[in-house]
C-alpha positions in Angstrom: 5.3 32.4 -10.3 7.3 29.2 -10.2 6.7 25.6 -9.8 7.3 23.3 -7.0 8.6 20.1 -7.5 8.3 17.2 -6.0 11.6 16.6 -4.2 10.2 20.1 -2.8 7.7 19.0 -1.3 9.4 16.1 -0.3 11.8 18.4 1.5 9.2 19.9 3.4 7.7 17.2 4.6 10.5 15.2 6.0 11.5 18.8 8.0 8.0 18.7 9.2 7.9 15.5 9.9 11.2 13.7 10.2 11.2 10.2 8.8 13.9 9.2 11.4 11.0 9.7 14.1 8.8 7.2 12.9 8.8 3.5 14.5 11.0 1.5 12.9 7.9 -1.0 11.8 6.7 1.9 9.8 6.5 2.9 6.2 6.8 6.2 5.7 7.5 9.3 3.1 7.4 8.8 -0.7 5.4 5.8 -1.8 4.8 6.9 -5.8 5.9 9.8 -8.1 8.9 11.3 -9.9 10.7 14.0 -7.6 11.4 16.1 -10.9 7.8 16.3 -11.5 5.8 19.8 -11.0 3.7 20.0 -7.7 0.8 22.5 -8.4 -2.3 20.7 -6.5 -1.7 18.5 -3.0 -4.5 16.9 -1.7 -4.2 16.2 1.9 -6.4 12.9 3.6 -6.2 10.7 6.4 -6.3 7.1 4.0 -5.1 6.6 0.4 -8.4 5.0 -0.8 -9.4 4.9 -4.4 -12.3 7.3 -3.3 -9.7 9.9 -2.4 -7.1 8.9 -5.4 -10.1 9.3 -7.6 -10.9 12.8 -6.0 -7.5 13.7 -6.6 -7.5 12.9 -10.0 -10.5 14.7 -11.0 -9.7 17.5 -9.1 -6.2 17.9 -11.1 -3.9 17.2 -8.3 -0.3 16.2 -8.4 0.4 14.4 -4.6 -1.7 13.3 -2.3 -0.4 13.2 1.2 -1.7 10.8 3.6 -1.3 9.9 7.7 -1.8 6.5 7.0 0.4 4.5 4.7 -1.0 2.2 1.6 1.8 -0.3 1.7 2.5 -0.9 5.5 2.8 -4.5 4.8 4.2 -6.2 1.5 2.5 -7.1 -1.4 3.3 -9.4 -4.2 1.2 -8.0 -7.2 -0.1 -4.8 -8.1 -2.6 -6.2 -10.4 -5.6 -4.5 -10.4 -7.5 -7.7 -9.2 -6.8 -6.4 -5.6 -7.6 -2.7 -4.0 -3.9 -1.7 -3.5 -3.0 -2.4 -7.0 -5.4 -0.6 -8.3 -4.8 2.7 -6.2 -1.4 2.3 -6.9 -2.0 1.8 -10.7 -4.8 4.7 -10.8 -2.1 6.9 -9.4 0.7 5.9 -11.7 -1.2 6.7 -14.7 -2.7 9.5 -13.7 1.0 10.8 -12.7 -0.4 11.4 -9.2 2.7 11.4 -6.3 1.7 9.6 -2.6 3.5 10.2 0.1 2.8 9.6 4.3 3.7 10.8 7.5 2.6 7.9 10.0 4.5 7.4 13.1 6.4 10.3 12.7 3.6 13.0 12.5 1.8 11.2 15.4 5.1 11.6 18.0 5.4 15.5 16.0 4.5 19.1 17.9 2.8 20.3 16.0 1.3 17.0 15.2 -1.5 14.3 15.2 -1.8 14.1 19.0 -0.5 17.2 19.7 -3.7 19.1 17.7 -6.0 16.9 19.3 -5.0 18.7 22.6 -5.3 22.5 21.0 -9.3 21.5 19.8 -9.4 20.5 23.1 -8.0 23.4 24.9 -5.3 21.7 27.0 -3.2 23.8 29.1 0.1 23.2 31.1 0.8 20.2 28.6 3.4 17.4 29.2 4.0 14.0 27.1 1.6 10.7 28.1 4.6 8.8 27.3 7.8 8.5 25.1 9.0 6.0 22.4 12.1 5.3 21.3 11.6 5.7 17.4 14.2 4.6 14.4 16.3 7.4 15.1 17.2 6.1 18.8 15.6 9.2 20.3 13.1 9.3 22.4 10.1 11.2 21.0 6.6 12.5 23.0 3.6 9.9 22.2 0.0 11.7 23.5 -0.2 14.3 26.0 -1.7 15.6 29.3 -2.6 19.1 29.9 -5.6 20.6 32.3 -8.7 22.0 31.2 -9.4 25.7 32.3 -12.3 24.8 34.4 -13.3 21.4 35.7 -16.3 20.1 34.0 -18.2 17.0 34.6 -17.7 14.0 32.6 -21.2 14.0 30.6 -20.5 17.7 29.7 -16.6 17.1 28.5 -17.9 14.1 26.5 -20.3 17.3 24.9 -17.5 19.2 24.4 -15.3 16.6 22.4 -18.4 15.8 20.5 -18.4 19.2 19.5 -14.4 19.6 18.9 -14.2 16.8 16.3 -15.6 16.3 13.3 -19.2 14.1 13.3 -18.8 10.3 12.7 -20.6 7.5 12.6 -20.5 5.6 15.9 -20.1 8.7 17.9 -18.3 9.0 20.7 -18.0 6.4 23.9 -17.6 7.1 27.1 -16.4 4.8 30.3 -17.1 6.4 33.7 -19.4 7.9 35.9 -21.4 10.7 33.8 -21.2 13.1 37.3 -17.7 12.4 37.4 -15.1 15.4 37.5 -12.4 15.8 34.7 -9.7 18.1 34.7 -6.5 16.7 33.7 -7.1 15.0 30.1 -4.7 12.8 28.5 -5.1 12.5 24.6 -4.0 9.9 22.0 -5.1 10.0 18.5 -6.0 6.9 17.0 -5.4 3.7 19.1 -4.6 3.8 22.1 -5.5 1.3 24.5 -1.9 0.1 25.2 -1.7 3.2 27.4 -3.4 3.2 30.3 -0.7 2.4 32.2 0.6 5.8 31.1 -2.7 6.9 31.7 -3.1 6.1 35.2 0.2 7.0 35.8 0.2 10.4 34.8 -3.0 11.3 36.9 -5.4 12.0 34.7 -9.1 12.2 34.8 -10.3 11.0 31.2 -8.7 9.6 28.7 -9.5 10.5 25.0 -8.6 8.1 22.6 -9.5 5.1 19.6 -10.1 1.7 18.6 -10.8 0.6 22.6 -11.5 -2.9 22.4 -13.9 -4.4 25.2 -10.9 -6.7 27.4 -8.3 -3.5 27.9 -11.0 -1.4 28.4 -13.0 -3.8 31.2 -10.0 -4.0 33.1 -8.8 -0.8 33.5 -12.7 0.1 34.4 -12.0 -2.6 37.4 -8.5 -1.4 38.3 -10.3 1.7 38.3 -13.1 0.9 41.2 -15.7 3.4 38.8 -13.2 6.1 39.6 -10.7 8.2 37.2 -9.2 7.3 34.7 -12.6 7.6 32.6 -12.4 6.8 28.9 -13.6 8.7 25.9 -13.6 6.6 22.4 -14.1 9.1 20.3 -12.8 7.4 17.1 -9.8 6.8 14.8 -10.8 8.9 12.2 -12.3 11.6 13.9 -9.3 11.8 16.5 -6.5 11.9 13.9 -8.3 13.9 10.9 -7.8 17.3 13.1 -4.0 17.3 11.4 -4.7 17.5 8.1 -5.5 21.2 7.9 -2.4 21.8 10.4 -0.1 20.2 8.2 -2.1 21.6 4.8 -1.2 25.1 6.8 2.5 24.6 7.6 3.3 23.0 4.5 1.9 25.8 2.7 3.9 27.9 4.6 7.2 26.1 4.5 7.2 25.8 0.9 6.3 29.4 0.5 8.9 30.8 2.2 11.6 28.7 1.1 11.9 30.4 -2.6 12.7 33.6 -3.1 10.1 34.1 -5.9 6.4 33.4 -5.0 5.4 29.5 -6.1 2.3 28.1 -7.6 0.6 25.2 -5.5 -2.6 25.4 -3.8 -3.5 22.3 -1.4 -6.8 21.2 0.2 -8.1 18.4 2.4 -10.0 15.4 1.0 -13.7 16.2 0.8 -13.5 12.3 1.5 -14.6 10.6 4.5 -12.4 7.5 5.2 -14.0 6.7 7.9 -15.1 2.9 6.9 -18.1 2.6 8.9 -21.8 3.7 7.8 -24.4 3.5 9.5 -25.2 2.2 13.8 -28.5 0.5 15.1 -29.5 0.0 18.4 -27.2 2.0 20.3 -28.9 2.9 23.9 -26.8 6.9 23.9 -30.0 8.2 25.3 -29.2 6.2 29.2 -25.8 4.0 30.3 -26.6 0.8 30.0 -27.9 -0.5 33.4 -25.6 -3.8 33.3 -22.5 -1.9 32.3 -19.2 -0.7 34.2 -19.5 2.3 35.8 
């Protein structure tokens, strides 16, 4: 058995997903580590927070690989005083690697969006939209594919429910309960500066995050209680799906690339970065008789 090492890994990950495809407002790839240093452990999570750095340490791991990136915007200090310096210090000392795949795993296939749609069973599947990423090409951003059957609206918003991992607030839903869905478009994470694309590509529902109440209101109203409906079923639960595709294919990738068998072993975060804790009030059981349709 041999060991990995970082620049490895590193390797991997960029073919997986290709730092040249992320935005070009995005931080992506290595963010800590030496790239001679021995990979033996990755642990795979959707936020670097000092829960899961801690969980990495204790478990004995040697990177943690994240969707979202830790230093997206500058900083000035990595004092401990503040959350950031002290994930960033925890790591250092510990001789723990970070590295993310932001952008460029959301616009991947296989990738963020792209695994919301398997869970979901999506078939016949085309891009929501395109964006034109650091690398000048245009890469896929969500997608539309048909369901096998159409299904009402109440039982598809059953069946995400059921597809993603339980959170907190649940899942939301904008449109007529009775209503029919067939064509879905999907988004991981947040997505409400798509319904144009939505509405454009014909689809019935809309699965998606982070809707806030303006964007959503109006594209209710241009809507007339009709298609598009909306589904906000929640940033973490929509893009945590694609960590154990990419703990799968990394495994793979870096297995096959050396002709003797290598010794790493990765898992996902037994963390859950979802921030929020607990709901009150919410009226699930009936629509609320003042709201959109």
């Amino acid at each position: 058995m041999t060991d990995l090492l970082l620049r490895d890994v590193v390797e991997a990950l960029d073919g997986l997903y290709p730092p040249g495809s992320a935005a070009g407002w995005d931080q992506v790839g290595l963010v800590a580590g030496d790239l001679d240093q021995p990979v033996r452990r990755v642990l795979l999570a959707l936020d670097p927070t000092l829960a899961v750095v801690d969980e990495a340490v204790e478990w004995g791991a040697d990177l943690v690989v994240t969707h979202h990136p830790l230093l997206l915007r500058g900083i000035h200090s990595v004092a401990t005083t503040d959350a950031k310096g002290a994930t960033l210090t925890r790591l250092v000392t510990a001789g723990v690697a970070l590295f993310n795949a932001h952008t460029n795993a959301d616009v991947a296939q296989p990738g963020v969006s792209s695994v919301l749609a398997d869970a979901l069973g999506l078939q016949e599947r085309r891009p929501l939209s395109t964006e034109t990423m650091r690398d000048g090409r245009s890469w896929p951003l969500g997608w539309v594919g048909e369901l096998a059957d159409p299904v009402t609206l109440a039982d598809f918003a059953d069946a995400v429910a059921r597809a993603l991992p339980d959170s907190v607030g649940g899942i939301r839903v904008a449109g007529d309960p009775g209503g029919t869905v067939r064509t879905v478009a999907v988004l991981g994470g947040s997505g409400d500066d798509r319904f144009a694309d939505v509405e454009r590509a014909g689809a019935d529902v809309y699965v998606t995050a982070d809707l806030r109440h303006h964007p959503v209101l109006e594209a209710r109203e241009q809507a007339r209680g009709g298609p598009p409906y909306l589904v906000d079923a929640g940033h973490w639960a929509t893009e945590s799906l694609w960590l154990a595709d990419v703990r799968e294919r990394l495994l793979a990738v870096v297995s096959e690339e050396g002709a003797a068998p290598v010794r790493v072993e990765a898992r996902v975060s037994r963390v859950r970065t979802e921030p929020w804790t607990f709901v009150v009030g919410a009226n699930a059981a009936q629509p609320h008789p003042g709201g959109a349709p």
